[in-house]
DRENTI-210146 format. One record per residue: x, y, z of N, C-alpha, C, O in turn; residue in three letters; residue number from 1. Coordinates in Angstrom, 3 decimals. Layout:
DRENTI-210146
<n.px=X; n.py=Y; n.pz=Z; ca.px=X; ca.py=Y; ca.pz=Z; c.px=X; c.py=Y; c.pz=Z; o.px=X; o.py=Y; o.pz=Z; resn=ALA; resi=NUM>
...
//
This chain:
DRENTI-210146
<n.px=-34.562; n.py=-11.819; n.pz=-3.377; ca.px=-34.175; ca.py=-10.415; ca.pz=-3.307; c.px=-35.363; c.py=-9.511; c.pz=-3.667; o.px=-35.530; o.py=-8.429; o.pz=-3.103; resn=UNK; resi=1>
<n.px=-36.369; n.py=-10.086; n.pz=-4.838; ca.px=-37.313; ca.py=-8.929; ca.pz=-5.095; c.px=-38.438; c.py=-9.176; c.pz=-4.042; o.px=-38.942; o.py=-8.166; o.pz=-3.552; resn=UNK; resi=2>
<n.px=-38.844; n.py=-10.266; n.pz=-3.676; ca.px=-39.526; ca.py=-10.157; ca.pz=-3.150; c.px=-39.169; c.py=-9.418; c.pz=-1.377; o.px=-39.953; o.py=-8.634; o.pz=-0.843; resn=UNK; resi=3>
<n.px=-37.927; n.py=-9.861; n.pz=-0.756; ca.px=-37.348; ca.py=-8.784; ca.pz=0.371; c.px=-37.947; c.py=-7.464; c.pz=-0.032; o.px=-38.780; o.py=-6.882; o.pz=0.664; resn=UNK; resi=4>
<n.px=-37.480; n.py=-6.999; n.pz=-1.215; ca.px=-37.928; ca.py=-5.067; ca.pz=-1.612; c.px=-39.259; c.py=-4.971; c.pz=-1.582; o.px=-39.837; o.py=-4.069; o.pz=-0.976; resn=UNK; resi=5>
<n.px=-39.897; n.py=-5.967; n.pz=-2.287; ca.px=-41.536; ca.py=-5.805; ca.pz=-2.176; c.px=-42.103; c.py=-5.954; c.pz=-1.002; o.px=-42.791; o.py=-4.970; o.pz=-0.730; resn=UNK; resi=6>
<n.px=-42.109; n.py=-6.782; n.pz=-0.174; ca.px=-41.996; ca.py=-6.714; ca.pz=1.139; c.px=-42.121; c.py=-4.959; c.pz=1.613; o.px=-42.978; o.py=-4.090; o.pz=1.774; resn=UNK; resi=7>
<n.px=-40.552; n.py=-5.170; n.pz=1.699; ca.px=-40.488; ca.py=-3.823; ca.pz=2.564; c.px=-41.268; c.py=-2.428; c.pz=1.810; o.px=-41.795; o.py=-1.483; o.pz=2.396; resn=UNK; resi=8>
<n.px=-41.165; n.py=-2.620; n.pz=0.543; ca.px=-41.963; ca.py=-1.209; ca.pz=0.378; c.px=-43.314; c.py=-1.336; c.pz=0.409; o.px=-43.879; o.py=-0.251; o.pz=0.547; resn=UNK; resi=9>
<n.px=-44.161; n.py=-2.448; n.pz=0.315; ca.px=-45.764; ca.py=-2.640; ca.pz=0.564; c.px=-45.461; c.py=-2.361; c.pz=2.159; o.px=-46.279; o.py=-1.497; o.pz=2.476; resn=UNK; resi=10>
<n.px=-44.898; n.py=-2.596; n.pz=2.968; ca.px=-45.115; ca.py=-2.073; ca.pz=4.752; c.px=-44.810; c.py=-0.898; c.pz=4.886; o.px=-45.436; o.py=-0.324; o.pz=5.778; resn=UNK; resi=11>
<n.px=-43.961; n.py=-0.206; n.pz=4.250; ca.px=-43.498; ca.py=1.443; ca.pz=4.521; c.px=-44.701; c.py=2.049; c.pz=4.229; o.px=-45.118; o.py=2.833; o.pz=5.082; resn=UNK; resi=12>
<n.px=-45.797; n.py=1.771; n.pz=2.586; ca.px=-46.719; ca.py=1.971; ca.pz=2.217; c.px=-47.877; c.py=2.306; c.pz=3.111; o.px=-48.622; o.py=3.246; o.pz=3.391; resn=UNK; resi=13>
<n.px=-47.647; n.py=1.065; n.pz=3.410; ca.px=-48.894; ca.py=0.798; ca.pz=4.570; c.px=-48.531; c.py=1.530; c.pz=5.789; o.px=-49.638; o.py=1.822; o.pz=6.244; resn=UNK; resi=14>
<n.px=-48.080; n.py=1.773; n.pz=6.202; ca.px=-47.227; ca.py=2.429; ca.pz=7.341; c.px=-47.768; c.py=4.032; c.pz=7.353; o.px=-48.429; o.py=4.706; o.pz=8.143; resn=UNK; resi=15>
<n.px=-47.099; n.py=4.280; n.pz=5.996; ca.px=-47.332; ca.py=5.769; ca.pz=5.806; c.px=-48.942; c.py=6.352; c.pz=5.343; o.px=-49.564; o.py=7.389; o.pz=5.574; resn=UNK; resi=16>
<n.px=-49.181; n.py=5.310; n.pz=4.705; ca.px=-50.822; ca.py=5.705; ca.pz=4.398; c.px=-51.328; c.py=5.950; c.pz=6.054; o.px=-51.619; o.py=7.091; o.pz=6.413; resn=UNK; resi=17>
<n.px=-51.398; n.py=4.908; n.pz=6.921; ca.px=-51.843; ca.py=4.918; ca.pz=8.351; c.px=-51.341; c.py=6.021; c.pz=9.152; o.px=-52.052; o.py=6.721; o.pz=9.872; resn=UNK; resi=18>
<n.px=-50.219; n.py=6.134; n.pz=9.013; ca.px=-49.585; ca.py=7.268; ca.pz=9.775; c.px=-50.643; c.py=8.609; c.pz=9.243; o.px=-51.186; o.py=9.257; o.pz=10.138; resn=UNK; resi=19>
<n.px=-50.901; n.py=8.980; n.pz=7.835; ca.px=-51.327; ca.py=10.458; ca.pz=7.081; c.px=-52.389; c.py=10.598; c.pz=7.598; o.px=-52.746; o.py=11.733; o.pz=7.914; resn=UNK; resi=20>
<n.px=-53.383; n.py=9.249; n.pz=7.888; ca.px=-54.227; ca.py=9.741; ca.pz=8.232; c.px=-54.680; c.py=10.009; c.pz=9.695; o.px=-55.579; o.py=10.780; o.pz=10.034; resn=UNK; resi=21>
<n.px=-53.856; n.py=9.194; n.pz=10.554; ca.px=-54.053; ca.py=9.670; ca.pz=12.061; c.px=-53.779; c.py=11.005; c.pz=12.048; o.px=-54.743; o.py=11.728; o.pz=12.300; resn=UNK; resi=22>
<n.px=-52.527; n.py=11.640; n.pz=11.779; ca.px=-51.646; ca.py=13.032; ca.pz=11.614; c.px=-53.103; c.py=13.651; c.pz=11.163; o.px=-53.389; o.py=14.598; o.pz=11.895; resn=UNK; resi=23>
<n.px=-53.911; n.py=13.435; n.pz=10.360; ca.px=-54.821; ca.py=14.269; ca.pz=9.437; c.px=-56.000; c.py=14.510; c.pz=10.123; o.px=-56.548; o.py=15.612; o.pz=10.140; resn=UNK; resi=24>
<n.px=-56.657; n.py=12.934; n.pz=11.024; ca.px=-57.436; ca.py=13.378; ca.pz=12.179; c.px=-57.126; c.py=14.244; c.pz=13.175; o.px=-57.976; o.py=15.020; o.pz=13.611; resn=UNK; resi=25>
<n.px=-55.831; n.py=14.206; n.pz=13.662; ca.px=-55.561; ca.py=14.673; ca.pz=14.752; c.px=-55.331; c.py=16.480; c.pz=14.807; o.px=-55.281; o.py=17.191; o.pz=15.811; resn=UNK; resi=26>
<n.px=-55.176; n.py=17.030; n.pz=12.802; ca.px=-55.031; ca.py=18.275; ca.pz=12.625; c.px=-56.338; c.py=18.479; c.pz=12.391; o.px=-56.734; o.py=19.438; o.pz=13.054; resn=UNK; resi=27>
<n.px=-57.309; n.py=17.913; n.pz=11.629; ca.px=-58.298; ca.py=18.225; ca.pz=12.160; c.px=-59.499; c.py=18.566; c.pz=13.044; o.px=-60.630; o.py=18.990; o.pz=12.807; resn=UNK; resi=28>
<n.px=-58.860; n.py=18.237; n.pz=14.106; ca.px=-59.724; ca.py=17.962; ca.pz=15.540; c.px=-59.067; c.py=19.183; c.pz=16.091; o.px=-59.866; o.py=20.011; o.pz=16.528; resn=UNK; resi=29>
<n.px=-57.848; n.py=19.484; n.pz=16.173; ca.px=-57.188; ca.py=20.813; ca.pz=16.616; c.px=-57.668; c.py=21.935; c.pz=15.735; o.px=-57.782; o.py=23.004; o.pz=16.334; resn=UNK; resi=30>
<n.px=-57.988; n.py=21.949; n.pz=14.404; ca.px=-58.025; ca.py=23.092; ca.pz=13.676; c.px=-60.111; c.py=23.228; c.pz=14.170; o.px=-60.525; o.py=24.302; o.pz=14.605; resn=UNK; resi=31>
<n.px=-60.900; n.py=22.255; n.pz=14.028; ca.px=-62.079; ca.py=22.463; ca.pz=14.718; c.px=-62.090; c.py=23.236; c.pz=15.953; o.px=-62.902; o.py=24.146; o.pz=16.125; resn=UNK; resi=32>
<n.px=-61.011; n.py=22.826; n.pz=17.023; ca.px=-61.673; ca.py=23.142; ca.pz=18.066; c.px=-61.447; c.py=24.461; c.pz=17.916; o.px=-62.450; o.py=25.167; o.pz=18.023; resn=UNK; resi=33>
<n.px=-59.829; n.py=25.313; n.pz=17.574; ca.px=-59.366; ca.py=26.873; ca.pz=17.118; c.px=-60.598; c.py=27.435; c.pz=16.154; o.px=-60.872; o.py=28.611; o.pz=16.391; resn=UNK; resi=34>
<n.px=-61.336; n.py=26.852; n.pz=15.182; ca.px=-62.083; ca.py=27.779; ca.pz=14.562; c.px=-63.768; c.py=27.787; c.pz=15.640; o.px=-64.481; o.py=28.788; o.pz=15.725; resn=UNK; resi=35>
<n.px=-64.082; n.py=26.419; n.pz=16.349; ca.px=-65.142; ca.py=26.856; ca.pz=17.109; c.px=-64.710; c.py=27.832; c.pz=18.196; o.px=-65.515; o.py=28.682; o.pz=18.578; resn=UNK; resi=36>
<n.px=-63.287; n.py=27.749; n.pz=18.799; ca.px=-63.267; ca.py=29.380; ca.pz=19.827; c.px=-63.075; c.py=30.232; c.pz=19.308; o.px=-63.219; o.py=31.133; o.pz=20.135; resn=UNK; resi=37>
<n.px=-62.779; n.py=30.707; n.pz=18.263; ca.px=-62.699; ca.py=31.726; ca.pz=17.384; c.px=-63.972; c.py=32.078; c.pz=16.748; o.px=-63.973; o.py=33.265; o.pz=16.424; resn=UNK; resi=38>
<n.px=-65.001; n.py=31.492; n.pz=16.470; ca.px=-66.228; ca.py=31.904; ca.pz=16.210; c.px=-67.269; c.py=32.218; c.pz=17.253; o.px=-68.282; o.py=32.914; o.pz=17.177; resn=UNK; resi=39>
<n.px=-66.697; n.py=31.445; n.pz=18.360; ca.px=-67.488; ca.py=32.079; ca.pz=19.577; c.px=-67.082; c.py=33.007; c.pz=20.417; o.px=-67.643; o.py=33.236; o.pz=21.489; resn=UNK; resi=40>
<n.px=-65.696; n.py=33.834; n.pz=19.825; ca.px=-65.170; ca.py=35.088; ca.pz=20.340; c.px=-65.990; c.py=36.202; c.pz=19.364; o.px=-66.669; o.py=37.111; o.pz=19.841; resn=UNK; resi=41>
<n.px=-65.819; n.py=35.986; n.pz=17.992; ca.px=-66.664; ca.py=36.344; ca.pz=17.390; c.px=-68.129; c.py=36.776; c.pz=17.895; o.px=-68.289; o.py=37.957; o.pz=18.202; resn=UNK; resi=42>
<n.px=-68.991; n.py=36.059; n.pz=17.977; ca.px=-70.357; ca.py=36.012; ca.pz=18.302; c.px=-70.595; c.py=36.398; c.pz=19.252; o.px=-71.758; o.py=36.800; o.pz=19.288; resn=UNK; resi=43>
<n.px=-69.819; n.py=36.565; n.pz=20.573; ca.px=-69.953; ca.py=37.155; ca.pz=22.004; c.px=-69.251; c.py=38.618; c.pz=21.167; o.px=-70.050; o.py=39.534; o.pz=21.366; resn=UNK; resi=44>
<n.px=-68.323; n.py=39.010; n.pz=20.511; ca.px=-68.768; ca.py=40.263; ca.pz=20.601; c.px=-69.820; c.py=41.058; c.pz=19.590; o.px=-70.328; o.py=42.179; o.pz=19.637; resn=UNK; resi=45>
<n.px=-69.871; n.py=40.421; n.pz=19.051; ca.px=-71.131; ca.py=40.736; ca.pz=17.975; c.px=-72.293; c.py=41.374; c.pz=19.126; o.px=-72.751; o.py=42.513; o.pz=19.039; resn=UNK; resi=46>
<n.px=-72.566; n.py=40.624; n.pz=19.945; ca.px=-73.844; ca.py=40.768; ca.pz=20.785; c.px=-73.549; c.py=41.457; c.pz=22.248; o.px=-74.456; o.py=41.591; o.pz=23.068; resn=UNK; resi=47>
<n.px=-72.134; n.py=41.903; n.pz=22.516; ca.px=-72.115; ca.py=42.911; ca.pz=23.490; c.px=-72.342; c.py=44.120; c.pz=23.475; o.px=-72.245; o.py=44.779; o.pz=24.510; resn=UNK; resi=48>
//
């Protein structure tokens, strides 16, 4: 029986650690690309 629970909560663990960080690449790669077009809306009007 304990070991069934240990089991399952070392894989949810693991699961969720893996999951945070794809989710975390994937908001980061979206929040890069919004602040590089946003700084290059910026900078084009700076110089018009």
């Amino acid at each position: 029986m304990f070991k069934t629970i240990s089991i399952i909560v070392i894989l949810v663990t693991i699961f969720g650690v893996g999951f945070f960080f794809i989710v975390k690449r994937a908001l980061k790669k979206r929040l890069d690309y919004y602040l590089s077009k946003n700084n290059k809306k910026k900078f084009e009007t700076f110089h018009n």
